[in-house]
C-alpha positions, -999 to 999 in steps of 0.1 A, spaced: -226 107 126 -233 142 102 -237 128 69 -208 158 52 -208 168 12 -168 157 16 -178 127 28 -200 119 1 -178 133 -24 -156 107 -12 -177 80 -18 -191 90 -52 -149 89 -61 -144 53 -51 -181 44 -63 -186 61 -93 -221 59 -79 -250 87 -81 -250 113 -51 -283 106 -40 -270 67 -37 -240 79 -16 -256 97 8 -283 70 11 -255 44 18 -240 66 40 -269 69 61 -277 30 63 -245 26 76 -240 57 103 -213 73 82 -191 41 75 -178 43 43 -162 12 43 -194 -4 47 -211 20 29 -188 4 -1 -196 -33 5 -227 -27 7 -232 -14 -27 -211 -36 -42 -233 -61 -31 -264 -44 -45 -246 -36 -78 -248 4 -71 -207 6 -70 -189 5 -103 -158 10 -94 -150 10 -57 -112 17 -52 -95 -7 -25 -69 21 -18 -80 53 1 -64 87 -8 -29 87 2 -19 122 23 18 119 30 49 123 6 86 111 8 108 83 0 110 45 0 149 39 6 163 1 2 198 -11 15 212 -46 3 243 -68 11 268 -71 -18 256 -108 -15 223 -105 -25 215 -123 11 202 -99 33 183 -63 23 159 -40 41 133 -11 30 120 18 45 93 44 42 104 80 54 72 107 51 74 145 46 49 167 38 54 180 2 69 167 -27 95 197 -26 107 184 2 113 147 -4 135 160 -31 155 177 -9 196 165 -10 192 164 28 161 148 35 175 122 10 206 116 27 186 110 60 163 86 48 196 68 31 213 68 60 181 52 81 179 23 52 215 17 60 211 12 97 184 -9 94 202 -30 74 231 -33 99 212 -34 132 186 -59 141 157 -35 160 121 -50 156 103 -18 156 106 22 148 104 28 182 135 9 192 151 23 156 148 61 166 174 54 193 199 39 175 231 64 159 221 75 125 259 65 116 278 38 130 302 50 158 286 88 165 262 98 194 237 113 174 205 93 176 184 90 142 156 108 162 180 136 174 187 135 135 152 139 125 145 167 149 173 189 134 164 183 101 127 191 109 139 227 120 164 232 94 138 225 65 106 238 85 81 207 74 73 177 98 89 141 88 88 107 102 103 70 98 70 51 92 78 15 89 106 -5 74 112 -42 68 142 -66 67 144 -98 48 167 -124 55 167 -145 21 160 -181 20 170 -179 -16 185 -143 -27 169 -110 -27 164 -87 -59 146 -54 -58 133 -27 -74 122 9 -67 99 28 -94 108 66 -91 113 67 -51 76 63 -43 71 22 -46 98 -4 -36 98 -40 -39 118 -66 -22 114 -107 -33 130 -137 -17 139 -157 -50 151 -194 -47 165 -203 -82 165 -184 -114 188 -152 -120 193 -117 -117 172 -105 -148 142 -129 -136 146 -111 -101 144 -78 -110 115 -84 -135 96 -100 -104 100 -72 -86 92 -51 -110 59 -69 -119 51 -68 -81 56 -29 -80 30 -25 -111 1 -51 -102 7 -53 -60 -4 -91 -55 -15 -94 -18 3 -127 -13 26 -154 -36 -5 -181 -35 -41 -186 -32 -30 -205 5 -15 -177 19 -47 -153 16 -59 -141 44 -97 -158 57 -112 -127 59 -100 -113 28 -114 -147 11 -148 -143 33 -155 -107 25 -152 -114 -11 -168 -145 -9 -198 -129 8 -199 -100 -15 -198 -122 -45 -230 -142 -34 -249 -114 -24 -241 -101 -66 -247 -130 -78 -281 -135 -60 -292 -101 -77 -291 -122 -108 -323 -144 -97 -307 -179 -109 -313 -208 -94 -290 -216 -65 -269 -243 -88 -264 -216 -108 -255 -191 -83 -231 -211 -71 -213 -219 -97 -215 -178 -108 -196 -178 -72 -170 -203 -76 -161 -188 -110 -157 -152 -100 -138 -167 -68 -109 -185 -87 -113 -149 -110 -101 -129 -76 -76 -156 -67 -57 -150 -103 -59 -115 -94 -44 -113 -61 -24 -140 -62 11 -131 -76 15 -171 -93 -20 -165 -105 -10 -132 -125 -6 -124 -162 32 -114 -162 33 -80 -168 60 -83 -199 41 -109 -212 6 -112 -203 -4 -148 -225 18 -163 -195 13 -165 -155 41 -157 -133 36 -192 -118 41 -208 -151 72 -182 -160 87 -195 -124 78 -234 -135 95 -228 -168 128 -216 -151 127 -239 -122 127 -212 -95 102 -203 -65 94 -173 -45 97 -176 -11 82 -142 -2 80 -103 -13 76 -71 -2 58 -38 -12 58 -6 2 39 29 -13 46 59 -4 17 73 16 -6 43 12 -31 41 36 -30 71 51 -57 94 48 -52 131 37 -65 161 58 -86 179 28 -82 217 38 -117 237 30 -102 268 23 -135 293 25 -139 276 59 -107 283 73 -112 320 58 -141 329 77 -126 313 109 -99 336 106 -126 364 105 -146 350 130 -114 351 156 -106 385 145 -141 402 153 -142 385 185 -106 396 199 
């Protein structure tokens, strides 16, 4: 795989690492960046390698709740430009969508583009998106949406329209609720409790966190217990009961949740855009293939 300057660049963003040390990395790995990434954080050459990769698309996150805080459900609807996801009638689509997922019980977005986009019309919610694509003149989609069905009750939060947050709360009250949420939106735990991370999450770090701490040329006793200390490190960082509380960071959310005798049963997070990759447009490029086309016709 060509070895590109915006592929570096990309690299030396999520690094912080020289350009010379990018494009070697790059090469070792074929053009993998992801790899490229791991494997200078295991040689110490990253200094700050970003987990999240640019984000391309704009829109909305939209959630819809029951009056009895029992059932609520969150979606993510995508335009292009920010101009657009301002727009009254994009809004009132992407409103409309949160509400029908809250009132129907479809499994995916496939089976949700068929149903009405109102309750008791014929118009599906993918006829719906198609008109409003040609009445505004930018593409749009329904990217993914989630339901919750509380075992306790469900409080959210959305920060601007761009991050929403959903938590299944057993115990506790409203103003607890909402500040979970909002602590979720700001530090994005991966899960409620060191069990619930996923094996190769914990293995990749694991693996990267030996390979560091071998750098340091300590005896293996040592290294080992270098390991195990930066491991429960990553668990209080990616753990939400492991997390300073974000009003209050002297305390852990799991200690805040002991003191109030209440438990989360689950959450939910969704970013506008987030893992999805943006087209960068090289605008010289595009230039001179416009000349190019023009002297050949």
């Amino acid at each position: 795989m060509a070895i590109t300057a915006s592929l570096v660049k990309e690299l030396r963003e999520r690094t912080g690492a020289g350009m010379m040390e990018c494009k070697k990395a790059l090469t070792e790995t074929d053009g993998d960046i992801e790899a490229a990434i791991d494997n200078m954080r295991k040689s110490g050459q990253a200094r700050a390698a970003k987990k999240a990769g640019r984000t391309a698309a704009d829109g909305v996150i939209i959630i819809a709740g029951s009056a009895d805080g029992a059932r609520a459900a969150m979606v993510e609807v995508n335009c292009e430009t920010d101009f657009v996801a301002k727009d009254e009638n994009f809004k009132s689509f992407a409103e409309a969508v949160g509400d029908r997922i809250l009132d129907s019980d479809v499994g995916d977005v496939a089976a949700l583009m068929d149903q009405p986009l109102h309750q008791g019309e014929d118009t599906t919610i993918e006829e719906a998106r198609q008109a409003l694509v040609s009445k505004i003149g930018e593409n749009m989609n329904v990217r993914r949406f989630a339901r919750v069905a509380a075992q306790g009750r469900v409080y959210s939060y959305r920060h601007g329209v761009r991050i929403g947050v959903m938590v299944d709360l057993a115990g506790g009250d409203e103003a607890l609720g909402r500040d979970l949420a909002m602590h979720i939106a700001a530090s994005n735990p991966v899960c409620v409790s060191e069990d619930q991370v996923p094996a190769e999450v914990l293995n990749k770090e694991r693996e990267i966190t030996e390979a560091q701490a071998k750098e340091s040329g300590k005896p293996d006793n040592i290294v080992e217990k270098m390991v195990e200390g930066r491991m429960r490190k990553y668990l209080g960082e990616i753990t939400l009961l492991g997390q300073p509380f974000v009003k209050d960071p002297d305390t852990k959310v799991g200690k805040l949740l002991e003191q109030q005798g209440a438990t989360v049963n689950g959450f939910t997070r969704f970013e506008v855009g987030e893992g999805i990759e943006k087209k960068v447009e090289d605008f010289r490029e595009e230039v001179m293939a416009q000349a190019a086309a023009a002297r050949a016709e």
